[in-house]
N, C-alpha and C positions, 0 to 999 in steps of 0.2 A: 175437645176443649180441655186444656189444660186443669187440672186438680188446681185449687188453693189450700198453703200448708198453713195448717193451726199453729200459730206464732204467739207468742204472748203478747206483739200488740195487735192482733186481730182479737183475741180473746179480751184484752183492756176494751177496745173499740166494741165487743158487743156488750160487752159489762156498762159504761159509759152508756151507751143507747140506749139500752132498755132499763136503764136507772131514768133515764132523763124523760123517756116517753111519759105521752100525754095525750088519750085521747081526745079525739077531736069532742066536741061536745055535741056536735049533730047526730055523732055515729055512736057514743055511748048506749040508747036504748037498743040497735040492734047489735051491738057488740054481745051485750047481755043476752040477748034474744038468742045469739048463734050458742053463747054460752050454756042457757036451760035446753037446747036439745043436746048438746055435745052428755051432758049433766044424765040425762034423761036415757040413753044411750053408753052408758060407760062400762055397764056389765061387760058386752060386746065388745068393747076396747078395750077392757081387762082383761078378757080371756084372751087376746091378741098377744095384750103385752107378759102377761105371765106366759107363753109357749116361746116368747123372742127375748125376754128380757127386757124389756123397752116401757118405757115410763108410759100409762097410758093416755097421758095428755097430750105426749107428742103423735102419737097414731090418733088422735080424735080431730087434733089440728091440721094433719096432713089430709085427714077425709075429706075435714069440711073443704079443704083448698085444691087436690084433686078430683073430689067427686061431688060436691056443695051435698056431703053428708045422705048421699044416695047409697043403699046397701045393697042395688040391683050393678055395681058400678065399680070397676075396677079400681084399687090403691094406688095401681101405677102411674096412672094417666086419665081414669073416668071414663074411659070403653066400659060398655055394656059387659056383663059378666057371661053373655049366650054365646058369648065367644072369646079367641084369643084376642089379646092386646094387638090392635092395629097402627093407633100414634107410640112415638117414642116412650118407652121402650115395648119394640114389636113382640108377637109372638112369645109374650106372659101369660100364665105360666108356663114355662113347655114339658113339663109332668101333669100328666091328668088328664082328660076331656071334660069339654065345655057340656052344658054350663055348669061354673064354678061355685062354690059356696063364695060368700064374701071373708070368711075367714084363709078358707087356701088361699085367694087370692090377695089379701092382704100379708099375711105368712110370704108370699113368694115375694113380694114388693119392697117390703123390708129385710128380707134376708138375700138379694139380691144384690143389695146398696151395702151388705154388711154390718148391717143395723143392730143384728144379733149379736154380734158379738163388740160391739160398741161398750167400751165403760165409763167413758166418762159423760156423765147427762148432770153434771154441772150448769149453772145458767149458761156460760158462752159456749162449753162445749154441746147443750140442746140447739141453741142458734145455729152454731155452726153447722151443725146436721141437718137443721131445716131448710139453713142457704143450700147445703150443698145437695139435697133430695131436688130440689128445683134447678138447679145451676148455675154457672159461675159466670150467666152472661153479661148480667149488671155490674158486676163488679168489674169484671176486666175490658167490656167497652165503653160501657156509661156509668162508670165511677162517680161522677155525678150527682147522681140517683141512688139512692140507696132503694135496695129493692121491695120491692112493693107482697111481694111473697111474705116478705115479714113484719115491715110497718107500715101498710095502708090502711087506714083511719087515723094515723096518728101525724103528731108536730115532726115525724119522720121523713114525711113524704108528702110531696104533692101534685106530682106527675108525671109523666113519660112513664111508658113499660111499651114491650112485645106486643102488638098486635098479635101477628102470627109468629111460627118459628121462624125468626133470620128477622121480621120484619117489625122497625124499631119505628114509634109514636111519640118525638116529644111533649108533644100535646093533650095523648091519651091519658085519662087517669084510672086505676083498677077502681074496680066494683066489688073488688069482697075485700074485706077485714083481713088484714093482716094474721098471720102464725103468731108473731112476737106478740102483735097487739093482743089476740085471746088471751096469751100468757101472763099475761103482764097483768090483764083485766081479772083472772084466774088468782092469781096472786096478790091484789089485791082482797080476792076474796075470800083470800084464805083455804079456797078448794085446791090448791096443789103449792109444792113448795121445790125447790131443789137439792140437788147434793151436799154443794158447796154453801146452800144457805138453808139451814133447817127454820121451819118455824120457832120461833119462840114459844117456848114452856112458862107456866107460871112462874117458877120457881128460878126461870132464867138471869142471871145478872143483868146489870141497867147496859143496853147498847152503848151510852156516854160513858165514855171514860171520867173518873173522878178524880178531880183536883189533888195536883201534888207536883213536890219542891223537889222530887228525882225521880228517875228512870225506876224503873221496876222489873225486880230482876226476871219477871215471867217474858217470854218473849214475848208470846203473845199479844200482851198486855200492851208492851213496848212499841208492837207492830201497828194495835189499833187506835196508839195517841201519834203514832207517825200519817196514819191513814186518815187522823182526823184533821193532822195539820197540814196535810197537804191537801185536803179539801179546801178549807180554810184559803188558800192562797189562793183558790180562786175566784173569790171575791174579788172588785176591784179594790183599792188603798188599802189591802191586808197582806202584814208579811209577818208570818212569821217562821221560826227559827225550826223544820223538821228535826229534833233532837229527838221526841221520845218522853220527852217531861212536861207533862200538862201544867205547867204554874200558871203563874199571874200571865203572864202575854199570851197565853193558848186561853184561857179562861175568860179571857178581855176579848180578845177577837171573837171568840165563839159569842160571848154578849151584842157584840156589833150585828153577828148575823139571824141568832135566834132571840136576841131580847132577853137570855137569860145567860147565867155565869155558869161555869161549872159546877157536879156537885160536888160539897166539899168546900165548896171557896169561900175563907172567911168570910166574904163581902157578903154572900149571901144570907 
């Protein structure tokens, strides 16, 4: 199966999704619930991730989805650890004899895929890795569907996946929680953040860009009232002007959508 190449608008596309996800409301208490063991459990997936470099949220979400957070149970695939890997991919690890610790074996699952040497765990680029650790069947047959390996419990998904290997359910719906969706639930709570998006600090500047009649010579700055405005236009009957200069018609729209003006606007 053909590799998918990390493009910026695949990367826009997982930034977009998992801004917009929404757990389901039925599946929120055991989202949580998978959450306080993953929680509960994190030593063990720290010590993973500090030997690979790899964030250990992403090795705690791959458990739960190839091995439903069994530590008798291989990373690759959820074979038993008293022996080699039998399902794809076979004969993991092939250093060592059985049986395996669950860190060797986790160690060989992610350094197999090149996980170690991954740098970018950015939000799109963790998704991307997590699409690509399960494969690229969904996307290049049943594009359709977005895959259930990352958003099932959420407004992402609501059916069809893999029975078995080759054989395709439009009907079927997954039984466990999404990757994206822990993350996403995770981030909510504050228990993990990303590269490209650190937590806020107290002492952080306001998210909202502040009212003003020009451009501002910080790029930056420039970049997140272009970012706000072209949020903005997606609303329906909002248009405004991507320049860069939050005035009166960015500060006007933004009142349409949140109820309140910019900070900084006379009006206010």
């Amino acid at each position: 199966m053909a590799n998918i190449l990390f493009t910026d608008a695949l990367r826009k596309e997982y930034e977009n999704l998992f801004n917009s996800c929404v757990i389901r409301q039925e599946r929120v208490s055991a989202v949580e619930a998978t959450i306080t063991n993953l929680i509960a459990n994190r030593n063990r997936y720290q010590n993973v991730s500090d030997m690979q470099g790899i964030p250990w949220s992403f090795v705690a979400v791959i458990h739960n989805m190839e091995a439903n957070l069994d530590f008798a149970r291989h990373l690759h695939n959820g074979d038993p650890l008293t022996a080699r890997t039998v399902q794809v991919p076979a004969g993991r690890p092939k250093q060592g004899n059985p049986p395996f610790t669950w860190e060797e074996s986790a160690a060989d699952a992610l350094s197999m895929r090149g996980l170690n040497a991954q740098k970018d765990w950015s939000l799109s680029g963790t998704l991307y890795q997590l699409e690509r650790y399960n494969g690229w069947g969904y996307r290049q047959f049943h594009p359709n569907v977005l895959t259930p390996y990352l958003w099932s419990y959420s407004n992402n998904y609501t059916s069809g996946k893999y029975v078995a290997d080759g054989t395709w359910s439009d009907t079927a719906v997954s039984r466990q929680c999404g990757s994206a969706v822990l993350l996403r639930r995770m981030a909510e709570m504050n228990i993990i953040e990303f590269t490209d998006q650190p937590a806020s600090q107290p002492d952080t500047p306001p998210l909202v860009v502040n009212y003003a009649m020009q451009q501002s010579p910080d790029p930056l700055v420039s970049k997140r009232v272009k970012d706000l405005q072209n949020w903005l236009n997606t609303f329906p009957g909002i248009f405004v002007k991507p320049d860069g200069i939050p005035g009166f018609m960015t500060s006007d729209a933004y009142k349409k959508v949140t109820g309140s003006f910019l900070p900084g606007d006379p009006r206010v």
